[in-house]
C-alpha positions as a Markdown table, in Angstrom:
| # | Residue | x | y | z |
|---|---|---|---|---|
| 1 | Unk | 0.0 | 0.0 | 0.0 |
| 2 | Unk | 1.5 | 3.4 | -1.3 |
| 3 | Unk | 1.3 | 6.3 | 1.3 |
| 4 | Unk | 0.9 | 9.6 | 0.5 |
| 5 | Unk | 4.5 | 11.9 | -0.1 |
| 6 | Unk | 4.8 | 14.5 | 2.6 |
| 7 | Unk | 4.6 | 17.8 | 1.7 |
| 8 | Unk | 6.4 | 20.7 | 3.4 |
| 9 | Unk | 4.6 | 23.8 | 3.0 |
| 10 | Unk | 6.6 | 27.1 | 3.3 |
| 11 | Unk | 5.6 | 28.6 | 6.8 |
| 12 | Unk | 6.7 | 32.0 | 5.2 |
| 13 | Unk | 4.5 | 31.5 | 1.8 |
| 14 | Unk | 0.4 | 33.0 | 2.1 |
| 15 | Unk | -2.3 | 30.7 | 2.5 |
| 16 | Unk | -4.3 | 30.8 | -0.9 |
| 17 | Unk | -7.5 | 33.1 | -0.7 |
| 18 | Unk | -10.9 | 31.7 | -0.6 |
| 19 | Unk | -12.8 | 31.6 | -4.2 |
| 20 | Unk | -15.6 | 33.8 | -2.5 |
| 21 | Unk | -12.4 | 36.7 | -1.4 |
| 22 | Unk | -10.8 | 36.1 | -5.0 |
| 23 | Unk | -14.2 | 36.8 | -6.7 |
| 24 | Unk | -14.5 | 40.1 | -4.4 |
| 25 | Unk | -11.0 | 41.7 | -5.7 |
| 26 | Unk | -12.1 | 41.2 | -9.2 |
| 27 | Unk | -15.0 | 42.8 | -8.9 |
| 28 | Unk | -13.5 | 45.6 | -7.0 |
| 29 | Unk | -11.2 | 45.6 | -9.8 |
| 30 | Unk | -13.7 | 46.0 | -12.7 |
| 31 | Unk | -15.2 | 48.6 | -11.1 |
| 32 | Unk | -12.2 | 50.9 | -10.2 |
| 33 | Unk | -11.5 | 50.4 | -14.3 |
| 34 | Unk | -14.9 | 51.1 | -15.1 |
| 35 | Unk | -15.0 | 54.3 | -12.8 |
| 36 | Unk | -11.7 | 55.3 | -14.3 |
| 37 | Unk | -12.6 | 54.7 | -17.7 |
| 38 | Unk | -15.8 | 57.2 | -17.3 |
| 39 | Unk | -13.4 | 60.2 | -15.4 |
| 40 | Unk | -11.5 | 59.5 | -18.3 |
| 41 | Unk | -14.5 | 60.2 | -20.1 |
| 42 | Unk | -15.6 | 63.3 | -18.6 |
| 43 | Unk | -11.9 | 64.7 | -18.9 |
| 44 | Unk | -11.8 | 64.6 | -22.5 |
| 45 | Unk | -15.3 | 66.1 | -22.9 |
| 46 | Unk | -14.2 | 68.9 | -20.7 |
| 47 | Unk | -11.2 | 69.5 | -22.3 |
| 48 | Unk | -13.7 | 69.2 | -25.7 |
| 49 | Unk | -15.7 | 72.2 | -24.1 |
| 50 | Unk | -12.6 | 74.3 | -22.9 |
| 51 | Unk | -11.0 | 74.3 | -26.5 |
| 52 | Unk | -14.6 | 74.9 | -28.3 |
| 53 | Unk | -15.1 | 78.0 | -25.3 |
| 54 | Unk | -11.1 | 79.3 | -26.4 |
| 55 | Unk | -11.4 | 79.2 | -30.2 |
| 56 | Unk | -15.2 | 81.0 | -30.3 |
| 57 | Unk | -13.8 | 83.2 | -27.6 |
| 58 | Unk | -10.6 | 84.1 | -30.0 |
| 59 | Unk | -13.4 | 84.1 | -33.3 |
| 60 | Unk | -15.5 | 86.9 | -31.1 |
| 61 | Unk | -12.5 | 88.5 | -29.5 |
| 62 | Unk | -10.4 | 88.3 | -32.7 |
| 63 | Unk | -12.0 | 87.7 | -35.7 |
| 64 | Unk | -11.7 | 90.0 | -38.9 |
| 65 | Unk | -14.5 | 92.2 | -38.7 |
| 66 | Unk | -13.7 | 93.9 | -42.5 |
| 67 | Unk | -16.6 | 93.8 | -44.9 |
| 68 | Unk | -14.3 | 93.9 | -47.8 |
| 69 | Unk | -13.5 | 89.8 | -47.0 |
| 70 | Unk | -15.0 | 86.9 | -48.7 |
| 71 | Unk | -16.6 | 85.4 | -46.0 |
| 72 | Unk | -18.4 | 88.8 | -45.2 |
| 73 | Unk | -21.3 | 87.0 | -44.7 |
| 74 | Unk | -20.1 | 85.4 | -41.4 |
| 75 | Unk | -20.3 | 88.8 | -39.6 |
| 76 | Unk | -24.4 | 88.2 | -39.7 |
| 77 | Unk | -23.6 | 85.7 | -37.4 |
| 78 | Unk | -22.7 | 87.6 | -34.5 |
| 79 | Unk | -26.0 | 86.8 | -32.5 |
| 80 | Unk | -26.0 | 82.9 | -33.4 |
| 81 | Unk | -22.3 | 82.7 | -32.3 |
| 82 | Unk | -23.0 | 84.7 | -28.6 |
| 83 | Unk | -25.8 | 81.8 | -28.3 |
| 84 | Unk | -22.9 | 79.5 | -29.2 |
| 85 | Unk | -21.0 | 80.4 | -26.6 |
| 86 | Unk | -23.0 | 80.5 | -24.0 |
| 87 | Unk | -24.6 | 77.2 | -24.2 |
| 88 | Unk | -21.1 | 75.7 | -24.0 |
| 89 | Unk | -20.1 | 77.8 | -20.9 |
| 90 | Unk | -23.4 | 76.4 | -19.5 |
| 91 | Unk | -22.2 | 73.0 | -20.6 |
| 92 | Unk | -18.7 | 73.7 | -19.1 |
| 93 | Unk | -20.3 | 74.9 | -16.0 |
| 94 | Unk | -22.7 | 72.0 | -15.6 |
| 95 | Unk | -19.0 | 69.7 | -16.3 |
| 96 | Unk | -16.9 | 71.1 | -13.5 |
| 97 | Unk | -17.3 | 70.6 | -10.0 |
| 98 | Unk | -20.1 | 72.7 | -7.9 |
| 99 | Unk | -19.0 | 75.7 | -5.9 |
| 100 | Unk | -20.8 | 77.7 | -3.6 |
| 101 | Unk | -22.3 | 80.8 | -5.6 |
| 102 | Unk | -21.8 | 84.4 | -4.8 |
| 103 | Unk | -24.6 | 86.0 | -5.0 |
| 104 | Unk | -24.4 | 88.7 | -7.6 |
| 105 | Unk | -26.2 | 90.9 | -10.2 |
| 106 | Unk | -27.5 | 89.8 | -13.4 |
| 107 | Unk | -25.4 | 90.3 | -16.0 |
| 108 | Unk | -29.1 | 91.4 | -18.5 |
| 109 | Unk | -31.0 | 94.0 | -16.5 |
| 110 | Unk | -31.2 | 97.9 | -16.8 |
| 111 | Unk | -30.7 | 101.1 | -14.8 |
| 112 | Unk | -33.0 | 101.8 | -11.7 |
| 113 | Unk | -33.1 | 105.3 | -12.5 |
| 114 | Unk | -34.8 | 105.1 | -16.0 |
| 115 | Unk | -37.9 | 106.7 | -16.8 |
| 116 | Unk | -41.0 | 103.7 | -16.0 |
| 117 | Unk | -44.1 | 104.1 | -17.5 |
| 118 | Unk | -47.5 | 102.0 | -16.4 |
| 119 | Unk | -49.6 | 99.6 | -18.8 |
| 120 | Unk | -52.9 | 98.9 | -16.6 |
| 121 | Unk | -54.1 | 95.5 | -17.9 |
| 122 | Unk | -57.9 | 95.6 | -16.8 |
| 123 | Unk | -60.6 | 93.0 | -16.2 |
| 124 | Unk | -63.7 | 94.4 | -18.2 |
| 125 | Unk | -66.7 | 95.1 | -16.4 |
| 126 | Unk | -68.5 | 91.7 | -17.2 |
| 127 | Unk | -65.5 | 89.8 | -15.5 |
| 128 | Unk | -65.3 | 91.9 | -12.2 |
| 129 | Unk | -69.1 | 92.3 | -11.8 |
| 130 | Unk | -69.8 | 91.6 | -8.0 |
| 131 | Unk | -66.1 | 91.8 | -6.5 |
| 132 | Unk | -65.7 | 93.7 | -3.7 |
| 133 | Unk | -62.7 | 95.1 | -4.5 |
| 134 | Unk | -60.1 | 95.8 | -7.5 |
| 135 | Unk | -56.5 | 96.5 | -7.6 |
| 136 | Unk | -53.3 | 95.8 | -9.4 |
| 137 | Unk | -50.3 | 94.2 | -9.0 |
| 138 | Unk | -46.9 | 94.5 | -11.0 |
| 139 | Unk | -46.2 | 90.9 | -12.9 |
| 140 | Unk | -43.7 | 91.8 | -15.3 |
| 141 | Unk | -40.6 | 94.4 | -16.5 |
| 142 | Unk | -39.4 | 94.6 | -20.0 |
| 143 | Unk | -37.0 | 97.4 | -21.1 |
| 144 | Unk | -38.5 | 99.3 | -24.2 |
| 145 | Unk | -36.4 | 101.8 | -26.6 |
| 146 | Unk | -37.7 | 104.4 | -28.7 |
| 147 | Unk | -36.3 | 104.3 | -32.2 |
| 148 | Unk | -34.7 | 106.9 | -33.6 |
| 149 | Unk | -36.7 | 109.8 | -35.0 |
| 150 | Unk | -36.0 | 112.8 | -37.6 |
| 151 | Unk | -37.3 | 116.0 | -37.1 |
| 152 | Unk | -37.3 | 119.1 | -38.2 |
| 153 | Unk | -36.5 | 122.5 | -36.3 |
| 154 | Unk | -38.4 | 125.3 | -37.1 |
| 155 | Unk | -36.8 | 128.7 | -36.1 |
| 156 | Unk | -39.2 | 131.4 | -35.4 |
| 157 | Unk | -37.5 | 134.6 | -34.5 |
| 158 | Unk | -40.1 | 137.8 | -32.9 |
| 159 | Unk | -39.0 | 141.3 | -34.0 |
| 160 | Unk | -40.2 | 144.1 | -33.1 |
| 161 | Unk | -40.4 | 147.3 | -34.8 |
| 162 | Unk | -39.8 | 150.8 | -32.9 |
| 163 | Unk | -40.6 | 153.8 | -34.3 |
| 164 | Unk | -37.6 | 156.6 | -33.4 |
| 165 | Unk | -37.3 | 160.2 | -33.0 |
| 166 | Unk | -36.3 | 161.2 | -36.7 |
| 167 | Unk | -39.2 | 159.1 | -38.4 |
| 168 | Unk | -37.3 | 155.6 | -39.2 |
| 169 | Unk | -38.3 | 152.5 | -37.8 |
| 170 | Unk | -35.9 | 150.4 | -35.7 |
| 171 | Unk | -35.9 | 146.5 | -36.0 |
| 172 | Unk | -35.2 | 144.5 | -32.9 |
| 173 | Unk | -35.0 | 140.6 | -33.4 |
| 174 | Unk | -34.6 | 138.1 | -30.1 |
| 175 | Unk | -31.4 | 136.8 | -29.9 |
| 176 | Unk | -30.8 | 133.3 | -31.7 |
| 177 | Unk | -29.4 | 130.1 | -29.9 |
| 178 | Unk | -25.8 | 129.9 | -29.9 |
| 179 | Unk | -24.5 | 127.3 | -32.4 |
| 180 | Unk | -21.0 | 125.7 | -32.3 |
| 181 | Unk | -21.0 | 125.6 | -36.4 |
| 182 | Unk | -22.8 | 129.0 | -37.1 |
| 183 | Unk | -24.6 | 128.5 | -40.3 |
| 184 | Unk | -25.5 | 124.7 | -39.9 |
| 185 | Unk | -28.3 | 122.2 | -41.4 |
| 186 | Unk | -27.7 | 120.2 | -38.3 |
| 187 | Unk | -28.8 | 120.8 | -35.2 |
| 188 | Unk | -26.5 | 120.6 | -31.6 |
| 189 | Unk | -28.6 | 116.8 | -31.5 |
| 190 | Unk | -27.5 | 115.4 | -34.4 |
| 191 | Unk | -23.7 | 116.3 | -34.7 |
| 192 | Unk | -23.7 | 114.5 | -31.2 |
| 193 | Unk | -25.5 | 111.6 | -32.2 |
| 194 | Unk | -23.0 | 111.5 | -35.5 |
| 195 | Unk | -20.1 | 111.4 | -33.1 |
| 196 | Unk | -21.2 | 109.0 | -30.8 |
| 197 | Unk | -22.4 | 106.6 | -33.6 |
| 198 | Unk | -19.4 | 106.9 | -35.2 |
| 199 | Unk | -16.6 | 107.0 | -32.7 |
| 200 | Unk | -18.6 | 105.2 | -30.0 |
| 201 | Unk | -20.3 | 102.7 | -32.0 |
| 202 | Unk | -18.1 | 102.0 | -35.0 |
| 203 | Unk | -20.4 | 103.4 | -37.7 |
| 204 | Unk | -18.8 | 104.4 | -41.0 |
| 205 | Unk | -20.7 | 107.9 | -42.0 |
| 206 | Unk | -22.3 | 106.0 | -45.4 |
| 207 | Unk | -23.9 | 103.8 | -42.9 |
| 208 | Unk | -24.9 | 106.5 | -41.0 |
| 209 | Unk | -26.2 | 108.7 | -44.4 |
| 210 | Unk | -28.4 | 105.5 | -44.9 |
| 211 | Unk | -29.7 | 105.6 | -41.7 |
| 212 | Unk | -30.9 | 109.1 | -42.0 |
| 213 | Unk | -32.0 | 108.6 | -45.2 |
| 214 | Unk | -34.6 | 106.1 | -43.6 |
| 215 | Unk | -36.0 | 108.8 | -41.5 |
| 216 | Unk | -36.3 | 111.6 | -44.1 |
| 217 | Unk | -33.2 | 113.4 | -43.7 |
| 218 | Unk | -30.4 | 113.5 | -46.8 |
| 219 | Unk | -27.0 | 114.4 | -45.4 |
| 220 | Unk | -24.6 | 112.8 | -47.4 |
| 221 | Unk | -21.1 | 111.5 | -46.0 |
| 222 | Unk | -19.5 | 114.1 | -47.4 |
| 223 | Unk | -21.3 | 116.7 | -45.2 |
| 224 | Unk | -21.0 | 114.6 | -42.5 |
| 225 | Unk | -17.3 | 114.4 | -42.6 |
| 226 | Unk | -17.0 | 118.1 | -42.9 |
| 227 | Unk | -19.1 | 118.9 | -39.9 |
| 228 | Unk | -16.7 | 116.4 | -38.1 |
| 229 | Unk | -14.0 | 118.4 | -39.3 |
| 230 | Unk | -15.7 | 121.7 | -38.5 |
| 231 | Unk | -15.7 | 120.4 | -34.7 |
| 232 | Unk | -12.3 | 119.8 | -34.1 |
| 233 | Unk | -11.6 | 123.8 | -33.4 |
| 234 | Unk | -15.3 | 123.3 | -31.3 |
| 235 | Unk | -13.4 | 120.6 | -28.9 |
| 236 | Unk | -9.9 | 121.8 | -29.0 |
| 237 | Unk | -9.9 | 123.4 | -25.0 |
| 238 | Unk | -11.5 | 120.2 | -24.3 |
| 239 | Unk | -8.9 | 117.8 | -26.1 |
| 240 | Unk | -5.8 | 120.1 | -24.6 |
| 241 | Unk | -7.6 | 120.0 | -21.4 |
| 242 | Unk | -7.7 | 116.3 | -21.8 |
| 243 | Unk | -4.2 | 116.3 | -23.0 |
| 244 | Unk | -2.4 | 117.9 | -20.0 |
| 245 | Unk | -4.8 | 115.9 | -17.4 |
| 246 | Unk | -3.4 | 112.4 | -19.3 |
| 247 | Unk | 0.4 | 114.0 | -19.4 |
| 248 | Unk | 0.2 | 114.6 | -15.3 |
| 249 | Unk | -0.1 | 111.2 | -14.9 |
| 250 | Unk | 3.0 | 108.8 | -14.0 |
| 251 | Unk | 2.6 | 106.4 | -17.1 |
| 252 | Unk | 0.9 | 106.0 | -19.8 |
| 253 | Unk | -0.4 | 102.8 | -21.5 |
| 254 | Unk | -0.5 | 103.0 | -25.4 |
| 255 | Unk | -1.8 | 100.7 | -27.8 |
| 256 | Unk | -1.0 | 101.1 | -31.3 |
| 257 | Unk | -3.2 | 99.9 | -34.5 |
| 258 | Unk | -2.2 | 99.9 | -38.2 |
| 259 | Unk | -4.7 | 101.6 | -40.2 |
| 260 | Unk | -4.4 | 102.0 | -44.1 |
| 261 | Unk | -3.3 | 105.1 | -45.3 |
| 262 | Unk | -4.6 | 106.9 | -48.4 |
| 263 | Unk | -3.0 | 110.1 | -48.4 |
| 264 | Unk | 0.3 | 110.6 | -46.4 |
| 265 | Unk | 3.1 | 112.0 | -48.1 |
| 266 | Unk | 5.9 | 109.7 | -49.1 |
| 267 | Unk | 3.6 | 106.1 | -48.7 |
| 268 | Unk | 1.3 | 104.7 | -51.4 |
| 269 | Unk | -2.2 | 104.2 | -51.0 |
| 270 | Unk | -2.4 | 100.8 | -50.0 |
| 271 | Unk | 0.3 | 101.2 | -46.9 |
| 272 | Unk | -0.3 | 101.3 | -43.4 |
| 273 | Unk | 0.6 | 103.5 | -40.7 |
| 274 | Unk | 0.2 | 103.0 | -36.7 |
| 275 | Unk | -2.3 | 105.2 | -34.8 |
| 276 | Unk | -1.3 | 105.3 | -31.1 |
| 277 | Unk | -4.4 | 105.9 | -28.8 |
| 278 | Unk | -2.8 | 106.4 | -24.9 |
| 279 | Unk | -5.0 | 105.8 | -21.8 |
């Protein structure tokens, strides 16, 4: 009769896990890959979001705005690119982790101070038959603008006539509103509005003499620009003023941008010179 060999286990070896214990680690296993495997794939679609947000943000920020380019019909987009944008900086903020929110003011809202007027929406007399009382309650804002209107200034002076000691007649006339370009078709309202539109808004003038054209009022460009012209001996005080205030100040900040040249003395038409604008 054979007897079994003796075996001499290694008292420094493990003891061999259960099945059940075994079973356990490769589940854990699977689903530490699994979890890592989905971070995984929220990193890339954040990082998808983050380079979508930079190059829309460098298209809005830095994009070629000339209309003289062949893809001049891209600059129609503007409002279907902001929307763009911030549906994927809701995406990216729904993606990244949640942080307790300041409390702040909306970024869409309007000033306070504006002038309100009241739209009374009333029940007709059939619905509020038999109620003791009636009143109303605000439901809703909405900001309103009034487009922009032409008019025309009429002028009317008084004069009076005197009669004097030799027999003549004297005229007297009321005095006439000072105006900063004398003789002028425009009045004090519209040169402002031409300068803000154009220096504060970006409008070329031909944009601006189709604008007034709309409302009744031709002015060409050509006018326009000599007005503008005109009103650089109005604003002098105020530019040197200006000047000396920004020249008291330790340093100045410039920031120069080439602009095509048409006339300048020694360049050709299609060069560029650098216009420095200091703040």
């Amino acid at each position: 009769m054979k007897t079994a060999p003796d075996i001499h286990l290694n008292p420094s070896s493990p003891a061999p896990l259960p099945a059940a214990d075994l079973r356990r680690i490769l589940e854990e296993k699977d689903r530490l890959l699994a979890q890592q495997q989905a971070l995984n794939a929220e990193l890339r679609k954040h990082i998808l979001l983050l380079e979508e947000q930079l190059r829309l943000a460098r298209l809005r920020k830095f994009g070629a705005r000339s209309e003289k380019l062949p893809f001049q019909g891209e600059l129609f987009d503007e409002a279907e690119l902001e929307v763009s944008l911030e549906e994927v900086e809701k995406e990216l903020a729904e993606a990244e982790p949640k942080k307790p929110r300041k409390r702040h003011t909306k970024a869409d809202g309007f000033d306070e101070n504006l002038p309100r007027i009241q739209v009374h929406l009333e029940l007709d007399a059939e619905e509020k038959a038999g109620a003791r009382k009636t009143f109303f309650s605000k439901v809703k804002e909405e900001l309103d603008i009034v487009p922009a209107q032409a008019r025309v200034i009429e002028y009317w002076q008084e004069k009076a006539v005197f009669d004097t000691e030799d027999g003549s007649q004297q005229v007297k006339a009321a005095p006439r509103p000072a105006h900063p370009l004398g003789k002028c078709l425009a009045s004090v309202q519209l040169l402002a509005w031409i300068l803000v539109a154009k220096y504060a808004d970006a409008l070329p003038l031909y944009r601006l003499e189709g604008i007034l054209k709309r409302h009744g009022g031709r002015i060409s460009r050509t006018t326009m620009a000599n007005w503008i012209i005109r009103l650089d001996d109005v604003f002098k005080p105020l530019i040197n003023l200006l000047r000396e205030q920004q020249l008291n100040a330790d340093y100045l900040q410039a920031d120069e941008t080439r602009l095509q040249v048409l006339k300048e003395t020694g360049k050709s038409a299609q060069s560029d010179t650098s216009v420095s604008s200091t703040s």
